[in-house]
C-alpha positions in Angstrom: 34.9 22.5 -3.3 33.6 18.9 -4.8 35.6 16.0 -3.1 37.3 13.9 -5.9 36.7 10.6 -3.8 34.5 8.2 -5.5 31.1 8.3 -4.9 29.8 5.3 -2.4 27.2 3.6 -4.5 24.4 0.9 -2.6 21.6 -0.1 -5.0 19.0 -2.8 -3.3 16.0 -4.2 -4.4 13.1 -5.5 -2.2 11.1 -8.5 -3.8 7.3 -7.0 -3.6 4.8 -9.6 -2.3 1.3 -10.0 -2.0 0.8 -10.2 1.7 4.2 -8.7 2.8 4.8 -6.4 5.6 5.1 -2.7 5.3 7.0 -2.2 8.0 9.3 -5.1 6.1 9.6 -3.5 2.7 9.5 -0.1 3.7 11.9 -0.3 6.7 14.8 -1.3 4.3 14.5 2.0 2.0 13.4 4.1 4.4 16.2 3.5 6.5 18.3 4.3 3.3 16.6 7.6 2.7 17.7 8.4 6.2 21.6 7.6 5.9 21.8 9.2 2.2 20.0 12.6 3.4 22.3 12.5 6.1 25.3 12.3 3.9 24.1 14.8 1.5 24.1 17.1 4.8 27.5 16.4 5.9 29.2 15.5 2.4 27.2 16.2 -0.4 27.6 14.0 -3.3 29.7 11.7 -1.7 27.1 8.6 -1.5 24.7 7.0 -3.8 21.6 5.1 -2.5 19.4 3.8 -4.3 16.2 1.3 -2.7 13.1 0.5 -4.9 10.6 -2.6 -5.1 11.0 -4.8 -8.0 8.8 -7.9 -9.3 9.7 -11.1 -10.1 6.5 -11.9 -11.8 5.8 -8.7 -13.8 3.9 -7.3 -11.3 3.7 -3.2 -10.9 0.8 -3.5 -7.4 0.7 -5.5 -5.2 -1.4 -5.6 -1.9 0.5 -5.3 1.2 -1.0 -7.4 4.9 -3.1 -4.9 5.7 -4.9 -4.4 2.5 -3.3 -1.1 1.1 -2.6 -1.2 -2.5 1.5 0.1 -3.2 2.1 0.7 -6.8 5.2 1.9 -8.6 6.7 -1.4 -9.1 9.2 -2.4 -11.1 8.3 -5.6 -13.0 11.5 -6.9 -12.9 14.5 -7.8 -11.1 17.5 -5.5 -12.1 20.9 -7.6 -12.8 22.6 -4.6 -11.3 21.2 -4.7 -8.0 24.1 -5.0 -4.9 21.3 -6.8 -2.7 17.8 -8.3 -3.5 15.7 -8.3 -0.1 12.8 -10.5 0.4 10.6 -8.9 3.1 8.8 -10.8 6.0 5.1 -11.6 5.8 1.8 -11.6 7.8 0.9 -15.4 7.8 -1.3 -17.7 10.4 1.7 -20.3 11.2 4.1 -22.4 9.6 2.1 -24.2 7.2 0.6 -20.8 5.8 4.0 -20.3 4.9 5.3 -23.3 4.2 2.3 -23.1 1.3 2.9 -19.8 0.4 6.5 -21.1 -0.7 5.1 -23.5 -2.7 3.2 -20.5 -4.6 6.0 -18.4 -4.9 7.6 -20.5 -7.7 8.3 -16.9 -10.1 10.2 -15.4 -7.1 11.6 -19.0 -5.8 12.9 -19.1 -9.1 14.3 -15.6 -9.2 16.2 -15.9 -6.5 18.0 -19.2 -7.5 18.7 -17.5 -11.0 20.1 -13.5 -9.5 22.1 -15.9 -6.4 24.0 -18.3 -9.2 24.6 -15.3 -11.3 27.0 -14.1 -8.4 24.2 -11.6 -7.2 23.9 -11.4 -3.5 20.5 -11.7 -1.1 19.1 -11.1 1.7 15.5 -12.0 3.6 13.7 -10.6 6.8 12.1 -12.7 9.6 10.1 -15.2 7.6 11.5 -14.2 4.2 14.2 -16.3 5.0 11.9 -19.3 4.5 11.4 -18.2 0.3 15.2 -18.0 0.2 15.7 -21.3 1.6 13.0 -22.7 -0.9 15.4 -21.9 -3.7 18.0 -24.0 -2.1 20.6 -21.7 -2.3 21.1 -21.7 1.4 21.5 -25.5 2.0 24.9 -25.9 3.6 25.1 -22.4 4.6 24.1 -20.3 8.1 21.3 -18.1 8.5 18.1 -16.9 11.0 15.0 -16.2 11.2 12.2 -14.6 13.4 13.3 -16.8 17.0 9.5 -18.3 17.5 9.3 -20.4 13.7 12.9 -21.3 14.3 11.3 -25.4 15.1 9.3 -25.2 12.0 12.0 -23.7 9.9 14.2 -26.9 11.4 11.5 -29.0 10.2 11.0 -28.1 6.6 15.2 -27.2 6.3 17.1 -29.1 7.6 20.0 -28.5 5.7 20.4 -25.5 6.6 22.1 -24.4 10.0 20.0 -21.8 11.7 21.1 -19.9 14.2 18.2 -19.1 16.1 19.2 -16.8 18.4 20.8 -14.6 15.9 20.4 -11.1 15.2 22.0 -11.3 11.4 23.4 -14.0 9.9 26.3 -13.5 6.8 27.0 -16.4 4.7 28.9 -15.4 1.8 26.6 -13.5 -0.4 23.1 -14.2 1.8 22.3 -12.1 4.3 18.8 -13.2 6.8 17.8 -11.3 9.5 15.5 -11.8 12.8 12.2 -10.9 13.0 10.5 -6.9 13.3 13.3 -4.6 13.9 16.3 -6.3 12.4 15.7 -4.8 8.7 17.1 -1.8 10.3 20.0 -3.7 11.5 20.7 -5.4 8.5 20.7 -2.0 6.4 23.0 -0.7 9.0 25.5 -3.2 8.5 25.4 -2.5 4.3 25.4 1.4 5.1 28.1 0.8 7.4 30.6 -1.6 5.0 29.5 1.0 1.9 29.9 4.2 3.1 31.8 3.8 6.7 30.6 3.3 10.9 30.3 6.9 11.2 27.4 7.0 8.7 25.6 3.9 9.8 26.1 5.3 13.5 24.3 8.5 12.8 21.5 7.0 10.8 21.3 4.4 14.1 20.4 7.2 16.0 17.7 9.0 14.2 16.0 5.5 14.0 16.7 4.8 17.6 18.5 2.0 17.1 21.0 0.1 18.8 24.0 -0.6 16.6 25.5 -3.2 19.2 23.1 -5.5 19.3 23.6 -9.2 18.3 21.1 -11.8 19.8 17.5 -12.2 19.2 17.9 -14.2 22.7 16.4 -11.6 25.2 13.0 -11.4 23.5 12.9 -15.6 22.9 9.6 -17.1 24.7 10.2 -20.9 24.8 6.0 -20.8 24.9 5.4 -19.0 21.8 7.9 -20.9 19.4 5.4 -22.7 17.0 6.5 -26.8 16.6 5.1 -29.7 14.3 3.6 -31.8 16.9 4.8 -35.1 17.7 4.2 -37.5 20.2 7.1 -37.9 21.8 7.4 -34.1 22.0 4.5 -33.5 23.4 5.1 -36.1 26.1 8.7 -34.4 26.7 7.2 -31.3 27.2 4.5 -32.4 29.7 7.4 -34.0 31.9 9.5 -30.9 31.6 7.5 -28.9 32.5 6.7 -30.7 35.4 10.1 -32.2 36.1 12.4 -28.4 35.4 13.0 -28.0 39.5 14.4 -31.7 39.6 17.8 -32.7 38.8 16.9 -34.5 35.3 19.7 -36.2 33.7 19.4 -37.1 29.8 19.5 -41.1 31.1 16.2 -40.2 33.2 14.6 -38.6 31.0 15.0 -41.1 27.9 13.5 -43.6 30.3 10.8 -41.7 32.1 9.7 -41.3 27.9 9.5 -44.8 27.1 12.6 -44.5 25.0 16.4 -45.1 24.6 18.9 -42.2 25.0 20.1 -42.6 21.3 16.7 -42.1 20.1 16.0 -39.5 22.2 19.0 -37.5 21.4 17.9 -37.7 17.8 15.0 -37.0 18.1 15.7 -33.8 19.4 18.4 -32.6 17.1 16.0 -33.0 14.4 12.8 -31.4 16.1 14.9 -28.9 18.3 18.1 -28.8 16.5 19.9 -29.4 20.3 20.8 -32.1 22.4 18.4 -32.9 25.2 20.5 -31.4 28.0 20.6 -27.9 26.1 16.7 -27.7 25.7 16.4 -28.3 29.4 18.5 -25.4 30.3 16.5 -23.6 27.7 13.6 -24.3 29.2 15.0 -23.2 32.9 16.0 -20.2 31.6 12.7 -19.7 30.1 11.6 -20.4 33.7 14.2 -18.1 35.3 12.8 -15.1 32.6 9.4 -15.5 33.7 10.2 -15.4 37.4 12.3 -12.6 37.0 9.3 -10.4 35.5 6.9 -11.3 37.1 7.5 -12.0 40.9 10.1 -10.4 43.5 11.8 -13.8 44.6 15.7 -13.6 44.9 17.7 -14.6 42.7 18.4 -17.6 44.9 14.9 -18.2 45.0 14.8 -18.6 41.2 17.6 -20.8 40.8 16.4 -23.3 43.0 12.7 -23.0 40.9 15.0 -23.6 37.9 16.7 -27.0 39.3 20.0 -25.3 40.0 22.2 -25.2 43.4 24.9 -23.1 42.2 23.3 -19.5 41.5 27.2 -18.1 40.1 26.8 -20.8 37.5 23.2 -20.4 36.6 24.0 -16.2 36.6 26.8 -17.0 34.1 24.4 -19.6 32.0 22.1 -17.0 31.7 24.3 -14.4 30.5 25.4 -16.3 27.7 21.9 -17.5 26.8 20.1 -13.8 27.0 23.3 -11.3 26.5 21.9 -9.9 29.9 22.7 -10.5 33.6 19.7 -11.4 35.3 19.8 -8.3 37.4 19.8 -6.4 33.8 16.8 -8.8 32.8 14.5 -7.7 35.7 15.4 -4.2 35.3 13.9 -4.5 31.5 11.3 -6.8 31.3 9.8 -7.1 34.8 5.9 -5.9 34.9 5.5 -2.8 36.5 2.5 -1.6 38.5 0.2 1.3 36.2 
């Protein structure tokens, strides 16, 4: 017999680009498809969900990154969407996308216009930089892909990214991390729709972890991409020299030819953290290396890292990767073919 609930409805739109990953776009309705076969299995009728890519410059094809032609687009953006999602994007670096922003007026545009008319949005990895463009996020919390976090800092700096994060909710905007974390953020929105049990079984036929948080195990200090500065540059030198030593902020503003106020503003706007956080950044960023790719102790490590107490280096590390370092080497260490 029929339930007479209410049927759970999710309708979400992904802004088609030129250039946009397909692993982006598709990820979000795929991911869909999944959880509503799932629930036409279990309780048919009982959920609605809809996921389609719409245009915000009349386009019906677009060419994705790698050259393939997707057609079937709407050429507009539908006032009845619950969620428009701008996907991530294959680009060269930050100012490839910092240009491509300045492109994208239609969709820039878009956005501002379906966010002020109380609609709600969302972005992938870099998409998060289009959504910032429209300004509607200045003031408010979100993430993107860990490694342009610096440049993101750079061109938005009234926004407060959280780096290391997973998701990010901020009223109606939702931005996600890099790769992966579309599937997360659908998750979530299958989840608060149509209930945990749902967006736990559609988890596990993507092989995803529901629980996870942090983008911080899979952070390499080394591969985040900065505007270069001076300064910078002559603090990373001396870092990365200087990480075994016990480096106060007061030595390190003079070593650099500079005063500690100055220094400590200089890297809240180019790091977005004081200078005594980016030094244990950068020794955990030592400590992850070590851990994957020698067989010193533990013990061992910490004194590479310019630490004497291992318990509180363990517990610093912890809270910076969401993994003991034990649980670190088991995962990421290079193993012998």
């Amino acid at each position: 017999m029929p339930s007479s609930s209410p049927v759970k409805r999710l309708k979400l739109g992904v802004l088609a680009l030129d250039g946009m990953l397909l692993s982006s776009a598709a990820g979000v309705i795929d991911t869909l498809l999944i959880a509503q076969r799932i629930a036409d299995i279990r309780a048919p009728g009982s959920v609605q969900f809809e996921g389609e890519l719409v245009s915000a410059r009349g386009q019906r094809e677009v060419r994705a990154a790698n050259g393939v032609g997707i057609s079937g687009i709407r050429p507009d953006v539908p006032d009845d969407l619950d969620l428009l999602v701008v996907p991530g994007l294959m680009h060269s670096g930050a100012h490839d996308l910092y240009s491509h922003a300045e492109r994208s007026a239609p969709e820039v545009e878009r956005l501002r216009a379906f966010h002020d008319a109380g609609g709600a949005l969302a972005s992938i990895c870099c998409g998060t930089f289009l959504i910032a463009e429209s300004g509607v996020l200045d003031g408010r919390r979100a993430t993107t892909s860990w490694w342009l976090s610096a440049a993101f800092r750079c061109r938005y700096p009234k926004v407060q990214l959280v780096a290391d994060a997973m998701l990010v909710e901020d009223e109606r905007i939702m931005t996600a991390g890099g790769g992966t974390a579309v599937t997360d953020l659908v998750l979530r929105l299958i989840g608060r729709v149509a209930g945990e049990e749902l967006a736990t079984q559609t988890a596990r036929i993507r092989l995803v972890d529901p629980e996870r948080q942090s983008q911080a195990p899979f952070v390499s200090e080394a591969m985040i991409e900065r505007p270069r500065h001076s300064l910078s540059e002559k603090a990373e030198h001396l870092l990365r020299d200087a990480l075994h030593q016990d480096l106060s902020v007061a030595e390190l503003a003079e070593r650099l030819g500079t005063s500690e106020r100055s220094l400590l503003r200089h890297f809240r706007q180019h790091y977005g953290e004081t200078p005594l956080a980016n030094i244990q950044r950068r020794r955990i960023e030592r400590a992850k290396a070590l851990l994957e790719s020698t067989h010193l102790s533990f013990d061992e490590i910490v004194e590479r890292c310019g630490y004497r107490d291992p318990s509180s280096f363990r517990k610093l590390f912890k809270r910076a990767t969401a993994l003991t370092p034990a649980d670190y080497r088991e995962k990421y260490r290079l193993r012998a073919h």
